[in-house]
Every structure is written in C-alpha cells, then in structure tokens.
C-alpha positions in Angstrom: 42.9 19.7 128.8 39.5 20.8 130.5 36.6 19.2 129.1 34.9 22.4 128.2 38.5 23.2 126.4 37.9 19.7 123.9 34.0 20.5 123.5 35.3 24.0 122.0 37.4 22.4 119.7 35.3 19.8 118.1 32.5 22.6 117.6 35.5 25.1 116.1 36.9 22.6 114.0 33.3 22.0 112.4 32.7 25.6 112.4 35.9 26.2 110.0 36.1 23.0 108.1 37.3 23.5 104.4 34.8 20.6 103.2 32.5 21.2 100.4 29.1 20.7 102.2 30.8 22.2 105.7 30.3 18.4 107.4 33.1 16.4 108.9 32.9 12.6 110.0 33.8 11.0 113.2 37.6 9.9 111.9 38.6 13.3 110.4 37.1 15.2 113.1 40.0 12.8 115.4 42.8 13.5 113.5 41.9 17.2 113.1 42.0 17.2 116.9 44.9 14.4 117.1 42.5 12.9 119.6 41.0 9.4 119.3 37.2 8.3 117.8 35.7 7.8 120.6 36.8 11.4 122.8 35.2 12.3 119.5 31.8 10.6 119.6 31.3 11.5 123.1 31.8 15.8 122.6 29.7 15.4 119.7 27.1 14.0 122.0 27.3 16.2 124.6 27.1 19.1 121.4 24.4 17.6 119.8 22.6 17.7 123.1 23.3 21.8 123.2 21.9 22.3 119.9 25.0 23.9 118.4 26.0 20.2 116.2 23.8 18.3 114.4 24.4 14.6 112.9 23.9 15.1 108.3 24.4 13.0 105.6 27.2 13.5 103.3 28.6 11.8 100.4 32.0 11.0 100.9 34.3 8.6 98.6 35.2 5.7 100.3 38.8 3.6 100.2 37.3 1.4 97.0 36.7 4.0 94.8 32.8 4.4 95.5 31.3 7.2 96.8 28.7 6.9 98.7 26.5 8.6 101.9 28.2 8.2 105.0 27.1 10.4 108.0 28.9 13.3 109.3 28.2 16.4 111.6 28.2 19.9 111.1 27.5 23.2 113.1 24.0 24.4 113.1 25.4 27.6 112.9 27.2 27.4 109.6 24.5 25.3 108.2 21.6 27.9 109.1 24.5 30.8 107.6 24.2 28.2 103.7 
C-alpha cells in the first residue's frame, strides 16, 4: 500500500469516527486500520504537518475504571463543521 493510500486512511477513519467528541487515540486509530502504533504516529505527523489533523484532549475511561484526559486526534475539518 502506497504511502499516500495509508495517509488517506488515517485522515478518513478520523473524519467518520462514531466517537462522542469525533477524536480517536493512537491504539484505536491502529486497530481501525489493522495497522500497528507506530505506522500510526508517523501518518498523523505527516497530517498534522498538512493541517487537515490536529492532536485534542479527550476524556477516555481507562482499563481501571477511571476516566480520565488522555490525548487523541481529530480532523480539522469535522471539528471546524461542531
């Protein structure tokens, strides 16, 4: 798969993400994808760069019950769209 091919996926996958506040973290944006963390970490990069991602904070429950702010990414786009 072309680079260009995975940098279109991360930003569609954030674009139609059926979270609450329209934000997905690093780990579900790698199994969304079925691709591992750190592919991941280095699209979002390169989107973030572009202007079309941009790094948020979300509240997310964590595995002990708490929840908590964790941070998460989400498409400009959709965000600017709220």
């Amino acid at each position: 798969m072309k680079e260009s091919e995975l940098l279109q996926q991360v930003q569609d996958a954030l674009t139609v993400t059926d979270t609450e506040d329209g934000a997905m973290t690093v780990i579900q944006l790698a199994e969304a994808l079925n691709i591992s963390a750190e592919k991941v970490r280095i699209r979002l990069r390169k989107l973030i760069a572009e202007g079309t991602i941009e790094l948020v904070r979300v509240r997310r429950r964590k595995m002990n019950g708490i929840i908590a702010p964790v941070v998460a990414y989400a498409s400009v786009n959709k965000r600017e769209g709220d």
